[in-house]
N, C-alpha and C positions, 0 to 999 in steps of 0.2 A: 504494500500500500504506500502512495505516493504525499509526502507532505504537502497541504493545498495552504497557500498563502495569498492571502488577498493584498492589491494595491490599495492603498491610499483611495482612488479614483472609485477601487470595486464596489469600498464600504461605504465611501460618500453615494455613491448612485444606488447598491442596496436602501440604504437606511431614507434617501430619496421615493425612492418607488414603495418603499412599505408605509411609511406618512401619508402619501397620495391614497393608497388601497386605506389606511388608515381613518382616513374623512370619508371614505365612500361607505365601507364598512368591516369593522373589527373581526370579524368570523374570515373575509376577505384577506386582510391583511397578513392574518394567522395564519391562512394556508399557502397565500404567497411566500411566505418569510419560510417556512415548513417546505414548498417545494424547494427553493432556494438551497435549505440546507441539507436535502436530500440527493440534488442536485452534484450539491459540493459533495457528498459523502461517495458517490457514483463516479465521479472525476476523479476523485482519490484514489480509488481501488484500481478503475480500466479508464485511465486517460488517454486513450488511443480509439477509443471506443466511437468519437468525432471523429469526422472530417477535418482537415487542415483549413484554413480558412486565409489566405491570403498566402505569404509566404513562410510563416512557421507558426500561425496559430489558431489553436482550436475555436471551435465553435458548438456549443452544448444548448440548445434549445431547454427554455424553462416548462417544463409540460403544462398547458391549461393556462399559461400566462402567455403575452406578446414581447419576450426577453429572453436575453438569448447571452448566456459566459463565453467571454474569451479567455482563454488561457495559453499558457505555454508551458511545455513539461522540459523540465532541463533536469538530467537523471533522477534522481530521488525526489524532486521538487515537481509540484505546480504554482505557476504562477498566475493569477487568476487579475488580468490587466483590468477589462471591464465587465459589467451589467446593460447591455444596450437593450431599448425598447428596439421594437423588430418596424417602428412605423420611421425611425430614424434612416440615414444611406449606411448600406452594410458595412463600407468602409467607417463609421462613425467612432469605432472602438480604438481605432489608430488617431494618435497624439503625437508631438513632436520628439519621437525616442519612443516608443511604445512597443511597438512590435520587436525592435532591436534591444530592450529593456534586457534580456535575460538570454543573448542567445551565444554567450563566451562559450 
């Protein structure tokens, strides 16, 4: 099983999108935040288990939600860049150093 580490970016845009589900409604939010972490727990184990998604990173669809993990696996590690809504351009997840963030 793969260490999964979130950016900066991951948990500002997690903790964004669960506030949003959060005013809509609390049952909502709970099972967003619960896929999320199911998600994360699935990355961890078979990080290969995505598609590549650009030129070295994954892409993990949130099931039942419209968001979608990027990550990068660098041996023992995941690196988990962003949380993009799926209505955003797919390239949305790349920043300036993003993709290149972890690929020593």
């Amino acid at each position: 099983m793969s260490e999964v580490q979130l950016s900066a970016r991951a948990r500002l845009e997690i903790r964004a999108a669960g506030r949003w589900y959060l005013a809509q409604s609390p049952q909502t939010a709970k099972r967003f935040l619960q896929a999320v972490d199911v998600l994360l727990g699935r990355i961890g184990t078979s990080p290969r288990l995505w598609r590549v998604h650009g030129k070295s990173a994954r892409r993990a669809p949130i099931p039942r939600f419209p968001y979608s993990i990027y990550y990068q696996e660098v041996g023992d590690t995941v690196y988990v860049l962003a949380i993009v809504h799926a209505h955003r351009h797919p390239d949305a997840w790349r920043q300036a150093g993003d993709e290149a963030a972890h690929t020593d």
